[in-house]
C-alpha positions in Angstrom: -84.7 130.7 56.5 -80.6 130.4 56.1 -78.5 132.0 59.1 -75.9 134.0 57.5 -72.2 133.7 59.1 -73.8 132.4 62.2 -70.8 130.5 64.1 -72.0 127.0 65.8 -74.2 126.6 62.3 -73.5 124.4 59.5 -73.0 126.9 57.0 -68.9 127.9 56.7 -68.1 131.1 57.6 -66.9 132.6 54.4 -63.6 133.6 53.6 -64.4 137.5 53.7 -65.6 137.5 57.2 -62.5 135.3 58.6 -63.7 132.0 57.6 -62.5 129.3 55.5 -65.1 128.9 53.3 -64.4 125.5 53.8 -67.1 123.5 55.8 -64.0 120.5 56.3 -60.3 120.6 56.3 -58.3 117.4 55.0 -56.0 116.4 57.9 -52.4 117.2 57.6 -53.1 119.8 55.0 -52.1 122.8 54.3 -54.8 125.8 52.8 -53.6 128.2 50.0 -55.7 131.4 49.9 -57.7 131.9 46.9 -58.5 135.5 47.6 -62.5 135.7 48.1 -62.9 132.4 47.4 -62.8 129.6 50.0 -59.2 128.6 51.1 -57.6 125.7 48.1 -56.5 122.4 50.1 -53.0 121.1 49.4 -52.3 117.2 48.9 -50.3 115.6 52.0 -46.7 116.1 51.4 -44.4 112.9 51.4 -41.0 112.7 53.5 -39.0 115.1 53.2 -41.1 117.5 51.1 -41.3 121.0 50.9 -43.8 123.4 49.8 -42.1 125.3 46.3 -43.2 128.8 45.4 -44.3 129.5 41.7 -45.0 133.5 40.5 -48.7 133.8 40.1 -49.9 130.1 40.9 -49.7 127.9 43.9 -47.2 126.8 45.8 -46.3 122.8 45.6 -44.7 119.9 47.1 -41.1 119.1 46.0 -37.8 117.5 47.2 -34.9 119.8 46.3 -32.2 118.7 43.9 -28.9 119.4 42.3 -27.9 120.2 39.2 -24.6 118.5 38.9 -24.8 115.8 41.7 -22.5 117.3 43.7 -25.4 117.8 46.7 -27.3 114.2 47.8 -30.6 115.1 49.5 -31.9 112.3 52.5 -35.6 112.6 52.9 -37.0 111.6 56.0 -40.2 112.0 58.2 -40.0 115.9 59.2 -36.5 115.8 57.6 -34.3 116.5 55.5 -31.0 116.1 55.2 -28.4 117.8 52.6 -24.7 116.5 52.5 -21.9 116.8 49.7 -21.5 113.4 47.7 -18.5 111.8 48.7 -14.7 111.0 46.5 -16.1 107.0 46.4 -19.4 108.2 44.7 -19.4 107.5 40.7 -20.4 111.1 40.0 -18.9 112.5 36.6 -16.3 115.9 37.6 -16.3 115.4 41.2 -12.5 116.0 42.8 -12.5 115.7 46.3 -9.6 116.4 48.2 -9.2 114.8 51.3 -8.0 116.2 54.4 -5.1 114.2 56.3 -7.9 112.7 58.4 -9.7 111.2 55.1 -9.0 108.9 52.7 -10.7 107.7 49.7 -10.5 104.5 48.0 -11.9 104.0 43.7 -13.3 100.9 42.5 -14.2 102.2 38.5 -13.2 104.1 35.8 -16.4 106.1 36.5 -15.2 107.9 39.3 -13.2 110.9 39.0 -10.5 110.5 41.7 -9.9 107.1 42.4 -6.1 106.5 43.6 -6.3 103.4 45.9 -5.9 106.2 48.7 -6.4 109.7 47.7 -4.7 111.8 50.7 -2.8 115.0 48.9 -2.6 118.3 49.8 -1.4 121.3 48.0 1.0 122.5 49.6 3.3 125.9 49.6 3.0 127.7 45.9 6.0 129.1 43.5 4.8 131.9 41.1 4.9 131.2 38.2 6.3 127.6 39.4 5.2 124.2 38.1 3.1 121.3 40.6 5.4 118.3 41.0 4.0 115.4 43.1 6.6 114.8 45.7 5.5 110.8 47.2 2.9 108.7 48.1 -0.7 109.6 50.4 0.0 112.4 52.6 2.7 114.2 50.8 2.1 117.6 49.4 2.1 118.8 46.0 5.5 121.0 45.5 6.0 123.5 42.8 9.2 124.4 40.8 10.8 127.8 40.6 10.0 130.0 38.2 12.2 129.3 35.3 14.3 131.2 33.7 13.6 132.6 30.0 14.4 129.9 27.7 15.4 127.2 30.0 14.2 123.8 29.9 12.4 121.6 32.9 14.8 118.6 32.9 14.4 115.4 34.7 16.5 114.1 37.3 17.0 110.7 38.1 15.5 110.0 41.4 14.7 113.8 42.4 12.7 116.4 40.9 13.0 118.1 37.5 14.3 121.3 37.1 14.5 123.7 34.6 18.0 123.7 32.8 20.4 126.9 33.2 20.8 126.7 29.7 18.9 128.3 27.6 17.6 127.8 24.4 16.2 129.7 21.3 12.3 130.2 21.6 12.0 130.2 18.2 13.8 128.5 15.0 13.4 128.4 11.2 13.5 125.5 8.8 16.7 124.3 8.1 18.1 126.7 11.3 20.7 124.2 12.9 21.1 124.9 17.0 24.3 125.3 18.3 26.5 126.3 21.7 27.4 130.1 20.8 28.6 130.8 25.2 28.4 128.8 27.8 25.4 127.1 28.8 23.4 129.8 25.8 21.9 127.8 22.9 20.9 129.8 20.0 20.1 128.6 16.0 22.6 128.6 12.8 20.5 130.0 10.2 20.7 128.1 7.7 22.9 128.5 4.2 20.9 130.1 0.9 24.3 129.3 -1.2 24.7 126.1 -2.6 26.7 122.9 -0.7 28.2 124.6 2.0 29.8 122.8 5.1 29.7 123.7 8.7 33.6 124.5 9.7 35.0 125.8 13.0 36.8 128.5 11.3 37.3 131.9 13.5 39.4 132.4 16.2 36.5 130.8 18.8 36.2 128.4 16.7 32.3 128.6 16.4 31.0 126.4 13.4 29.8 128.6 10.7 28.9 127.6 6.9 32.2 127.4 4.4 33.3 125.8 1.6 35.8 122.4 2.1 39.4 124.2 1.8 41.5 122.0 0.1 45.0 122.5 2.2 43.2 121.8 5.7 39.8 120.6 5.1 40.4 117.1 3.6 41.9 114.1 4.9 43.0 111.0 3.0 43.9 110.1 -0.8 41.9 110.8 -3.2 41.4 108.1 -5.1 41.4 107.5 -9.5 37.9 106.8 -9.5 37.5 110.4 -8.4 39.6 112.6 -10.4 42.4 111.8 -7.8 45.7 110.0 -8.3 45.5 107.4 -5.4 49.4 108.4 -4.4 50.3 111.1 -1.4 54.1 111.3 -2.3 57.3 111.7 -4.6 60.3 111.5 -4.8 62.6 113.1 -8.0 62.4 112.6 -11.3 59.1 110.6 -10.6 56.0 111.0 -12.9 52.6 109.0 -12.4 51.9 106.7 -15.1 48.5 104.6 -15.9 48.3 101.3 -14.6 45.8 98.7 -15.9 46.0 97.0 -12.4 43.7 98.4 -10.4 42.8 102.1 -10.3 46.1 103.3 -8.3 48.2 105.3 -10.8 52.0 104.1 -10.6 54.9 106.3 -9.8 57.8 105.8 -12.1 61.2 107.5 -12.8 62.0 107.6 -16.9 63.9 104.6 -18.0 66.6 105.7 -20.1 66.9 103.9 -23.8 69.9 103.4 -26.1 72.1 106.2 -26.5 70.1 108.0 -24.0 70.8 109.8 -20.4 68.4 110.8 -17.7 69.1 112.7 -14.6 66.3 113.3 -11.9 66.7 116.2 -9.5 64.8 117.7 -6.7 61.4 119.0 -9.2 63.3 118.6 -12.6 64.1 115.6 -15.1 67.1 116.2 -17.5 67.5 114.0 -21.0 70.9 113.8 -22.7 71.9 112.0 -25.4 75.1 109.4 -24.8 76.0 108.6 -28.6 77.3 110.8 -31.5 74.1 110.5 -33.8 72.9 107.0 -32.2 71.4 105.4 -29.3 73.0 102.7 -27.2 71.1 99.4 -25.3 72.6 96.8 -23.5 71.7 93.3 -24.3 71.3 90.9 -21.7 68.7 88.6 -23.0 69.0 85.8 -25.8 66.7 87.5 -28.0 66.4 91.0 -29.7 64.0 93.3 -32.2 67.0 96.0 -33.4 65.7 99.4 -33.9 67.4 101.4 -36.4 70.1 104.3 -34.8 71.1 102.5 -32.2 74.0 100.7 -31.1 74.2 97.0 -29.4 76.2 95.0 -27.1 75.5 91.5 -27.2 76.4 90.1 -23.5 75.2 86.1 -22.8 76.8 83.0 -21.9 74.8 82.0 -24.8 74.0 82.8 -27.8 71.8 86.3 -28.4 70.1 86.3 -31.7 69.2 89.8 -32.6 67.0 90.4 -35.7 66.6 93.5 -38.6 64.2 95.8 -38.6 61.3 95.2 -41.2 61.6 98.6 -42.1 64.3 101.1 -42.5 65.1 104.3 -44.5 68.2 104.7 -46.8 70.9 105.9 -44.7 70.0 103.9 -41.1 72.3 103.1 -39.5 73.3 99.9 -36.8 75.6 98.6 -34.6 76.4 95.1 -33.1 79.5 94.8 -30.9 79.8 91.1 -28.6 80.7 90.9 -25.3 79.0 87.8 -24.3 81.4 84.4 -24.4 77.5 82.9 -26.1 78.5 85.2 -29.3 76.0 86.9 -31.3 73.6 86.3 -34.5 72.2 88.8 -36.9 69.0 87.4 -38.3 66.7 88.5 -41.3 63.4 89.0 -42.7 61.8 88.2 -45.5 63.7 90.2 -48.3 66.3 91.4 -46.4 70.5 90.8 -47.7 73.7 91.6 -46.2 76.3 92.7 -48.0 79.5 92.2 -46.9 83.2 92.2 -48.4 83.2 88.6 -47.8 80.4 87.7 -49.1 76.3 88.1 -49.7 73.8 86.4 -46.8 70.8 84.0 -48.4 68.0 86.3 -49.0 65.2 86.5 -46.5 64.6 84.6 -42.9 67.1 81.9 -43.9 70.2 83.9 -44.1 72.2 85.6 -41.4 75.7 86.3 -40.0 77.0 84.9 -36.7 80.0 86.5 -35.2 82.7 83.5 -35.0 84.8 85.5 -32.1 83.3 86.7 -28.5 84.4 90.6 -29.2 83.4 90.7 -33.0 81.9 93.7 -33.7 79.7 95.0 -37.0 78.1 98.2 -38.5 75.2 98.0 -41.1 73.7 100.6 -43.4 70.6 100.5 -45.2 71.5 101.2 -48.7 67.7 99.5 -50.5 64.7 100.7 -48.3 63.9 98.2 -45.7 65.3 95.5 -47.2 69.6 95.7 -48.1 72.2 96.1 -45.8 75.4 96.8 -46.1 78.7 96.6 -43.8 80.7 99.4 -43.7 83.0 98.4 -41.0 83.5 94.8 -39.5 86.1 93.5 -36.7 86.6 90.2 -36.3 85.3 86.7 -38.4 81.8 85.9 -39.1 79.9 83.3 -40.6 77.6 84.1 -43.8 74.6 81.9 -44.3 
């Protein structure tokens, strides 16, 4: 017959009257009540563990952990240890800053402070101010002012930046063009909508503002042909500009006066006279001449000036040949041409002429057959007829 709940017996006591329910206990466990039923024997914890609660189930062994690394855990025989990681430790985010008593020194790219010795502090904070490093381990970290709206943080050689006491505009559109409008105050030129305009420091500040080139102040230097200019900058009188094939420079002339003709050139004007009654006038320097009809000639060379008949000529022209040179003078012909004289008739054509036998010999020809006779109405002096 069984003894029930009999202490000293081997039947457990059971869990209802104060017992276990258990007849043996595993050493260096620990029981987890199982309500009525006998107590539920836990495995033997490792170093360092802990028993871990769970809603609605059993407890378990664990070692604690940490989500991002930041925590290292040292498990040990009845202990356990919990301790930040440390600046030299390769963990992924970690920024540790060291206290003037601690320094800490990198060795990868891994880690996420590694200057070769990490000793910074902050130190005293600006509002609204911007960190600056201000040396090497164990300086603090400075701040700026607060700057100004619209200034600028500038640097300065060997010191720290600050923020400029200009200011500047904290906006621009395209084509906007910034420029000094007061002293130390930077603002934006908007841009022209009409077409090729200039900036010009027209106004009485002389602030640059868009123009068009003005042609009395605006310019400097000659135009030149090439671009609708004349390549010249000054006059004098009675000067015109005339084309010149050499180069692109157009020449500045006076009028050259012909036979029988007067110019006189005054301060803006040019005034043409005639010097003859009815005919022109032209000196003759040279040996040879092409006679124009209307127009009277001294002959003046040491030697000889052959001057030659128009190849055409209407009834009624008229022209004169008076020597001056001690060379004398020659009339020569064309093809067709005659001279009649009262002394005689010249050979038809280029062989005949007449050649004034006396240094001041003088002689006047009319044309009396189109282009081709002459006739002398008044002679001085001896000449020979060929």
């Amino acid at each position: 017959m069984t003894t029930i709940n009999a202490i000293g017996t081997q039947i457990p006591v059971e869990t209802g009257k104060g017992g276990t329910g258990l007849e043996t206990v595993t050493a260096h466990c620990l029981t987890l009540g199982d309500g009525t039923n006998p107590l539920n024997i836990m495995a033997i914890a490792t170093n360092g563990q802990i028993p871990i609660g769970k809603t609605d189930n059993d407890p378990v062994f664990g070692t604690p952990g940490s989500t991002d690394s930041t925590i290292a855990w040292t498990l040990g025989a009845n202990t356990l240890t919990a301790q930040a990681r440390a600046g030299t430790e390769a963990v992924t985010g970690v920024v540790q800053y060291a206290t003037a008593a601690l320094t800490t020194t990198a060795t990868s790219e891994a880690l996420a402070v590694h200057p070769a010795g990490l000793n910074t502090r902050l130190g005293v904070q600006t509002s609204n101010g911007i960190m600056l490093a201000t040396g090497g381990a164990g300086n603090n970290l400075a701040a700026t002012a607060e700057g100004a709206t619209g200034t600028l943080l500038t640097g300065v050689t060997g010191d720290a930046p600050v923020f400029t006491t200009a200011t500047y505009p904290a906006t621009v559109a395209q084509g906007d063009i910034l420029i000094s409008s007061a002293i130390n105050a930077v603002s934006s030129l908007a841009k022209s909508t009409d077409a090729t305009r200039y900036l010009g420091n027209t106004g009485v500040d002389n602030t640059p503002a868009w123009d068009q080139i003005a042609l009395a102040t605006g310019v400097s230097g000659t135009l030149p042909v090439a671009n609708a200019g004349t390549g010249q900058v000054s006059y004098t009188d009675g000067q015109l500009l005339i084309g010149n094939t050499v180069g692109n420079t157009l020449a500045k002339a006076t009028l050259t006066a012909g036979a029988g003709i007067g110019i006189s050139n005054g301060n803006g004007t040019i005034t043409i006279s005639s010097t003859a009654s009815g005919m022109g006038f032209e000196a003759v320097t040279d040996t040879t001449k092409q006679a124009v009809v209307d127009v009277v000639y001294t002959l003046d060379n040491v030697a000889l000036v052959t001057i030659t008949l128009p190849d055409t000529a209407a009834v009624g022209s008229t022209i004169g040949f008076i020597g001056k040179g001690a060379g004398l003078f020659k009339i020569a012909q064309n093809a067709g041409e005659t001279i009649y004289t009262s002394n005689g008739v010249t050979t038809e054509g280029v062989t005949g002429s007449l050649t004034a036998i006396e240094q001041y010999a003088a002689i006047y020809l009319v044309c009396t057959t189109e282009n081709v006779g002459w006739v002398a109405t008044s002679i001085s002096g001896n000449f020979t007829i060929v």
